[in-house]
C-alpha positions as CSV (number, residue, x, y, z in Angstrom):
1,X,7.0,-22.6,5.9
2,X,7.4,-21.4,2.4
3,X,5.1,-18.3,3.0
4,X,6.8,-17.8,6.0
5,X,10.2,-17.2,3.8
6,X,8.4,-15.0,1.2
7,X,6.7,-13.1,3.9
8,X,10.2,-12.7,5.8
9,X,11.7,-11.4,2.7
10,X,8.8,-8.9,1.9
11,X,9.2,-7.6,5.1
12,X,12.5,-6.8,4.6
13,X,11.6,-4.7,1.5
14,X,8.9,-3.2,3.2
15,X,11.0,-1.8,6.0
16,X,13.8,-0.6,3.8
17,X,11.8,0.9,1.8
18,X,9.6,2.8,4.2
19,X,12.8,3.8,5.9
20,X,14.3,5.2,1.8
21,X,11.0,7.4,2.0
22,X,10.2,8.6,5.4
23,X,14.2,10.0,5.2
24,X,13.0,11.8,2.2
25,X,9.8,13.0,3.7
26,X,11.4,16.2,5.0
27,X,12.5,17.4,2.2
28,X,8.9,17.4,0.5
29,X,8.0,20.9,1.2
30,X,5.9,23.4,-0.9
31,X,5.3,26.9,0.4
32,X,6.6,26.3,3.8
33,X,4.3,23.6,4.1
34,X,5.1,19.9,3.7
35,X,3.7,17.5,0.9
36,X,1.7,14.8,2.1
37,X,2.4,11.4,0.5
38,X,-1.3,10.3,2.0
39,X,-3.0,14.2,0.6
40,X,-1.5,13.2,-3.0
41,X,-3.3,9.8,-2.5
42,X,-6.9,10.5,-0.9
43,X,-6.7,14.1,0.3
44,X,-5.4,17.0,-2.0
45,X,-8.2,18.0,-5.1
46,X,-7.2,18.0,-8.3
47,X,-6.2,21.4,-8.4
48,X,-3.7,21.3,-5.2
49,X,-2.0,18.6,-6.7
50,X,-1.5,21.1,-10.0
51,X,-0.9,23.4,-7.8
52,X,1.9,21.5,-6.2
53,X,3.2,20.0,-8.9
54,X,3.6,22.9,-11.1
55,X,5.1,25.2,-7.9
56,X,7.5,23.2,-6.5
57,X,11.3,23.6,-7.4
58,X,13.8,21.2,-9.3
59,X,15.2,20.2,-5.9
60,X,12.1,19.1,-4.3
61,X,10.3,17.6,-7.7
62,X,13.6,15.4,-8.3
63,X,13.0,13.8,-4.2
64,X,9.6,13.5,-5.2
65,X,10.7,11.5,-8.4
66,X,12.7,9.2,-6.0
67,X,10.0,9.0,-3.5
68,X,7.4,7.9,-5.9
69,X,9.9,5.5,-7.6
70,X,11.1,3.7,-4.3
71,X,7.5,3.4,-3.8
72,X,7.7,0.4,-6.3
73,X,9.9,-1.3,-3.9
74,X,7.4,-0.8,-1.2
75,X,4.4,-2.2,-3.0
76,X,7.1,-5.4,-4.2
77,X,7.3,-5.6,0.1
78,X,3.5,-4.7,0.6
79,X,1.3,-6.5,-1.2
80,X,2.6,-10.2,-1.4
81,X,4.0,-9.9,2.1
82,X,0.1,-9.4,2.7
83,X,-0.8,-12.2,0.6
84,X,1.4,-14.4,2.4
85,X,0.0,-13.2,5.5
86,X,-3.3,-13.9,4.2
87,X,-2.1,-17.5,3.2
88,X,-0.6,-18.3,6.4
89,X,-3.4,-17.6,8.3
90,X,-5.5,-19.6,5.8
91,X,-2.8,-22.5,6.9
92,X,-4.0,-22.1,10.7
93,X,-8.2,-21.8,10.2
94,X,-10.4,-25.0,10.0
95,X,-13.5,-23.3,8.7
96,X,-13.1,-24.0,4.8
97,X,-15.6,-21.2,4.0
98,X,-12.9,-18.6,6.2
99,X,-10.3,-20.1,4.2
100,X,-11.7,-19.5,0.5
101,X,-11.8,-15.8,2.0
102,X,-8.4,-15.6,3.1
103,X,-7.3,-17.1,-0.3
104,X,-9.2,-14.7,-2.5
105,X,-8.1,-11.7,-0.6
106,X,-4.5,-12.7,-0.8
107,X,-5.2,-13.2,-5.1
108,X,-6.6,-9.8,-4.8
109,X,-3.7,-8.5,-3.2
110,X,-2.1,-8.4,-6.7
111,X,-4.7,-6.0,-8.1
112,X,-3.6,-3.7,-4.9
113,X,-0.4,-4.1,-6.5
114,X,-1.5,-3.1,-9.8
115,X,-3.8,-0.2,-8.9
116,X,-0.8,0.7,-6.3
117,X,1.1,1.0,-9.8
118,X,-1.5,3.0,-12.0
119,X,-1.7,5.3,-8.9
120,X,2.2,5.6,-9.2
121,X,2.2,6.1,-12.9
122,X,0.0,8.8,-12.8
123,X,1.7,10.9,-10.0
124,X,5.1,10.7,-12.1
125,X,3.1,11.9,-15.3
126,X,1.3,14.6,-13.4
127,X,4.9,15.4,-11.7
128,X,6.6,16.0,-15.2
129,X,3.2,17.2,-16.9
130,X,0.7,18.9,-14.1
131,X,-1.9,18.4,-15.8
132,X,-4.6,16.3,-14.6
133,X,-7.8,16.4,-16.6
134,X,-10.4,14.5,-16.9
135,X,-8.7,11.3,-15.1
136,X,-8.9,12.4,-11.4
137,X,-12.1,10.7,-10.8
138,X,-10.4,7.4,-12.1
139,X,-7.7,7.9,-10.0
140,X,-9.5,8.2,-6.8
141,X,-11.2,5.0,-7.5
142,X,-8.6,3.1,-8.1
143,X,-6.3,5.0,-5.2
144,X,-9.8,3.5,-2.8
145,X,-9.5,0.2,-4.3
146,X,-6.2,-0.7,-3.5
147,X,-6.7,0.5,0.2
148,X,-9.4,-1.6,0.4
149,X,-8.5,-4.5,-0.9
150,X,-5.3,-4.1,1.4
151,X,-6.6,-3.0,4.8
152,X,-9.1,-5.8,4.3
153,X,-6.7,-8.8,4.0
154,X,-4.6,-7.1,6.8
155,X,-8.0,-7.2,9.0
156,X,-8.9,-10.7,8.3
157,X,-5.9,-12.1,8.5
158,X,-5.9,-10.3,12.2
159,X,-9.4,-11.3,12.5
160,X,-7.9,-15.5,11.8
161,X,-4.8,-15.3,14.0
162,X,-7.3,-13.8,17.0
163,X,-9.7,-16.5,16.1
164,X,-6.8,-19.2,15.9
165,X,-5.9,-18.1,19.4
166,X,-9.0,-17.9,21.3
167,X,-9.5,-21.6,20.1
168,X,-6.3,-22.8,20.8
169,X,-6.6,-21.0,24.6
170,X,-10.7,-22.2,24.5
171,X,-8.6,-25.9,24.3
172,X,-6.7,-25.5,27.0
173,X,-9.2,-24.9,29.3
174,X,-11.2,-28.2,28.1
């Protein structure tokens, strides 16, 4: 029940925090084209995002700023609400060996967090510096890494609900 509370509560600061940026989105435009959130992630090279970054105006740098910045709030939302996911579904699977699994992917979740913030950090300090460097590689690991580690514990804690109920249906019928 516990993780049920922390997840509710995560949830809540996912939501309202994806809401805060996806009414920002529109204004992220650069030459009549809009800035993608997910291009500054994994997409856009090095140079488009100096490009970018060194092109657009005040306006749109400053809702950038914010975007990146309620992003923090997101990942607070994000990555426990996945580790409690992850532990809740632990709670509900008898295999031990499934359970370890889901335990050590919701501990992981906090280097998501963590890389989530590194990944931040360097978009604000390429925002007021456009610069990149020698870095970009780094950042593009770690950018992969916390996807990963995410969109796995998501996946297996799907994988452990589906599993829970094909059991619990397989039961029934017995």
């Amino acid at each position: 029940m516990k993780w049920k509370k922390l997840f509710l509560f995560c949830f809540g600061l996912f939501i309202a925090s994806s809401f805060a940026m996806k009414w920002m989105e529109p204004d992220l435009i650069f030459n009549h084209e809009p800035i993608s959130i997910f291009g500054l992630e994994l997409f856009y090279p090095a140079k488009q995002i100096e490009e970018i970054f060194t092109g657009i105006d005040a306006r749109v740098k400053t809702i950038l700023g914010y975007h990146l910045s309620i992003d923090f709030v997101f990942m607070a939302g994000c990555y426990p609400g996945i580790a409690c996911l992850c532990m809740m579904a632990a709670e509900k699977v008898s295999n031990r060996n499934f359970k370890r699994i889901l335990f050590c992917l919701a501990f992981l979740q906090l280097f998501a967090w963590a890389f989530d913030i590194i990944e931040n950090y360097n978009l604000l300090k390429w925002l007021k510096n456009p610069v990149i460097g020698n870095e970009f590689g780094f950042y593009h690991t770690i950018v992969y890494s916390k996807w990963i580690i995410a969109l796995i514990g998501v996946l297996m804690t799907l994988l452990a609900i589906l599993i829970t109920i094909f059991k619990k249906r397989k039961q029934q019928y017995v």
